[in-house]
Structure formats: structure tokens, C-alpha cells
C-alpha positions, 0 to 999 in steps of 0.5 A: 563460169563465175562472175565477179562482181567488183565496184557495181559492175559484173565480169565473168570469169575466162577460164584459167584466167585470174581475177587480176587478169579477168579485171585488167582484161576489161581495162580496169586499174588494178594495182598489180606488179609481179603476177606471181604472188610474191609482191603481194601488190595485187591485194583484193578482199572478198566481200562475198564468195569463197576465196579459193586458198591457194590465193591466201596462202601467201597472207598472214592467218589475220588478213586471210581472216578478213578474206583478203586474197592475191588477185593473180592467184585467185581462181574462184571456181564460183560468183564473188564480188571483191573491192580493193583494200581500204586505205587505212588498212594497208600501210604506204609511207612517203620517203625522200630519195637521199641517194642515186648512184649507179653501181654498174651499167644496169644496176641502180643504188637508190637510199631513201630516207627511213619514214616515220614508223616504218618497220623492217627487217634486213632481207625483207622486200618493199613494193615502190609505186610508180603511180596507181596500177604501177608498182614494182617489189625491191627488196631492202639491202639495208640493215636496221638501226645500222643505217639511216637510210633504205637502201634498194639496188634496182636492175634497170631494164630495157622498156622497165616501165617502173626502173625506167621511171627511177633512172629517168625521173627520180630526183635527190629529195623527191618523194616516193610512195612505197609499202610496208615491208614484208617477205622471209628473206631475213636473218634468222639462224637457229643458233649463233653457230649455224654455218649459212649458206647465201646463192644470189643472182644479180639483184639478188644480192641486195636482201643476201648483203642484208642478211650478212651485215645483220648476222654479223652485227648479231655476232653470228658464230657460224660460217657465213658463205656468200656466192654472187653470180652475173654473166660477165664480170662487168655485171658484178658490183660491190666486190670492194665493200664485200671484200672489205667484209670477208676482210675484217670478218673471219667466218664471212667469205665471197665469191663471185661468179662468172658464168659466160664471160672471163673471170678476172682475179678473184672470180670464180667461172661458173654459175654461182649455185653450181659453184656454191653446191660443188663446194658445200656437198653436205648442207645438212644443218645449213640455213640457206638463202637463195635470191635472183632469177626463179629458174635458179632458186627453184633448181637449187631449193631441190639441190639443197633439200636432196644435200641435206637441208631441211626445207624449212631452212631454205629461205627463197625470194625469186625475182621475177622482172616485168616490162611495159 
């Protein structure tokens, strides 16, 4: 079985079992949130051994050059010896808390203020952390150069160590450690007149919200079709401000989706991506966004492709929640 070697000490490796969870097993404080490759928190380098690719493939061609890997993806099948990265090569940034309001019974709006050198674009996803092992990935609904402030719409979640945390503790001007931005979830049409399809889910709404503003603000042409679905109506937040947007903007249009609950005026019952797929039954040249619960994007990454998408012009970011 392979061993890990990781600061002077020797660990081996269960089989089927990851480095970030071989590591975390012995009590190690391994920094780590959705254990799925998405967050990219759990980020080791290798400095001996062979890092498997599969644990790269997430990475850009200049970190997988230095052997850095996704701990919760590695599954070395040979010894290697690993360390976490060195502080001044992974880019954290401190941001005060500008504003904390809630947007519905679970969901928070938290804006923090834009730390200095600080790059993103609108869609992409930052990781907040709690504390050295605790950190969680919330995407950016906030569009750069339009706003003065990042803007993160968390679903608070019974025994949410981290959301808990925010709802809790968090304070206005009190300082927070978060990550660089990364992910592909941002505005990036082929041409101006590119009809758009987004499907969110819950919180999933904060990078799609993103991407329209910032499509709009770039004088997208094509057809902007935004579909948010919650359980109940009482889960949907913003309709307002969406509304305001389909309002003012003639190629965007809203709907949102009740799928067990009673649909108020306005809402459409059904699943949103059911609902979104039953009136779009051609996406053939469509860039789609897909964000919210994995079950959803994955099922629906399929139903696009077969409808006539081009795989590369579906743009996923899954939301996956963790607890304590």
C-alpha cells in the first residue's frame, strides 16, 4: 500500500481512501472544504512521487507544473511525500464586511469590501475561511467595475460550521480572510448575439445574477434566459431586482420555479431545469449556465448536450454543502 510522507512523519495509504482523507483520518489540520475538487481549498504539492493526473486535472498547466495536486482527488497508487503550499505562493486577501442582510429565512447577502489587487470575474467562486482547517467556496454574485463591493448570497445550513459561523459571528467592518477567485462560471459568449441559457438552483443564483448583469453591461445581443427554482416560493429571493431587470432589458427574461410548494403569481411550478428544457427543446448554438445542487447540473449537462449543445458551451458549477 503507498505511504505518505508528509511534515517528517509516515502515513499509509487505506485503500480507496484519498490523501486528504488518509491525512485527516490521523488528526491532521488539512485545510479542505467540499472534498470534491471544486474548491480547490485542499491544495498540496508533491515533492516526491508521482501525482496521479486525475488530482491535476482541475489545476492550471503552471501549477500542475510545480506538482501541485487536489488532496481529495489524489489517489497515489505509489510512495510520495507532499507539504501544503508555501504561503506566498497561494494569494489570500483580507476584506471587511460592508454589509449583512438576509435575503430570505436561510439565505444571507454578505458584501465585503474589494481588497486591494483583488481580480475576478463576474460568476467566479472564492473560498471564505473560517479558521485553518475551515473554509467554504461561495461564488461572486457581483459584477467587476460595476460594483464597489463583493457581494456572496450564503445558504445558511443547520449545523453549517462555516454559514453558521457568518450568521452567528460575522460582524459589519470585521475582517475576513478569503482566496483568490477562481472557476468557469463567468460570462463568455461567442458572439454578442449568442442566445444564453441560465438553470439555477437556490444559491445557485449568485454566479447566474453575475453573469447576466455583466452580459448586459458588455451590450449582449442575444436572448438572456434566466430560470431559478427553490421547493417553496418562500425560497426564491430577488424577484424584485430580477424583475426590475427583465423590466428594463428586453432580451433578458425570469422565471422562477416552484417545484413542490404553491406557485404565487409569476412563478412558474415545476423544476426549473425541467421547466427551462420543455421551453428551450432546440439549444443548439446556446451557451449554457447551470449552477446549484450537483443531481440537477449533471442531469441537466446530459439533457442539454443530447438538445443540441456543444459540451464546451455548458458551463457548470455544482454546489455541493458540507456540515460539521
Amino acid at each position: 500500500m503507498a505511504k505518505i510522507q508528509f511534515q517528517g512523519k509516515e502515513y499509509e495509504r487505506h485503500s480507496n481512501t484519498s490523501v486528504l482523507d488518509t491525512l485527516l483520518e490521523e488528526g491532521l489540520a488539512i485545510p479542505h472544504g467540499c472534498k470534491s475538487g471544486i474548491c480547490q481549498s485542499c491544495l498540496m504539492r508533491a515533492t516526491e512521487g508521482e501525482v496521479p493526473a486525475e488530482a491535476q486535472s482541475a489545476l492550471k498547466e503552471t501549477q500542475q507544473a510545480k506538482n501541485y495536486f487536489l488532496s481529495c482527488s489524489c489517489y497515489p497508487e505509489n510512495d510520495i511525500t507532499v507539504v501544503l503550499p508555501e504561503d506566498d505562493e497561494i494569494l489570500h486577501f483580507n476584506a471587511a464586511i460592508k454589509e449583512k442582510e438576509n435575503l430570505n429565512g436561510s439565505v444571507i447577502r454578505l458584501r465585503l469590501t474589494v481588497p486591494e489587487g483583488f481580480s475576478y470575474k463576474a460568476g467566479q467562486f472564492i473560498n471564505l475561511i473560517k479558521d485553518e482547517e475551515n473554509q467554504r467556496s461561495y461564488s461572486l454574485a457581483s459584477v467587476p467595475e460595476e460594483d464597489d463591493y463583493l457581494e456572496l448570497q450564503i445558504k445558511v445550513l443547520n449545523n453549517g460550521l462555516v454559514s453558521g459561523w457568518i450568521k452567528n459571528e460575522l460582524q459589519i467592518e470585521q475582517e475576513v480572510q478569503l482566496s483568490e477567485a477562481h472557476g468557469d462560471c463567468y460570462y463568455q459568449a461567442d458572439e454578442s448575439n449568442q442566445p444564453i441559457l441560465l438553470i439555477g438552483t437556490g444559491t445557485g443564483l449568485a454566479p447566474l445574477i453575475a453573469v447576466v448583469r455583466d452580459a448586459l453591461k458588455n451590450n449582449h445581443k442575444g436572448q438572456i434566459s434566466l430560470y431559478h427554482g427553490a421547493s417553496q416560493s418562500n425560497e426564491l429571493y430577488l424577484q424584485d431586482e430580477l424583475n426590475s431587470l427583465a423590466d428594463k432589458y428586453g432580451n433578458f427574461s425570469y422565471s422562477p420555479c416552484v417545484s413542490k410548494g404553491d406557485a404565487k403569481d409569476g412563478e412558474t411550478s415545476g423544476r426549473a431545469n425541467e421547466v427551462a428544457l420543455q421551453q428551450h427543446p432546440d439549444l443548439k448554438g446556446y451557451k449554457i449556465y447551470l449552477c446549484g445542487n450537483p443531481n440537477m447540473t449533471e442531469a441537466t449537462r446530459k439533457k442539454a448536450f443530447l438538445a443540441g449543445a456543444n459540451f464546451s458551451d455548458i458551463l457548470v458549477d455544482a454546489f455541493k454543502f458540507a456540515t460539521t
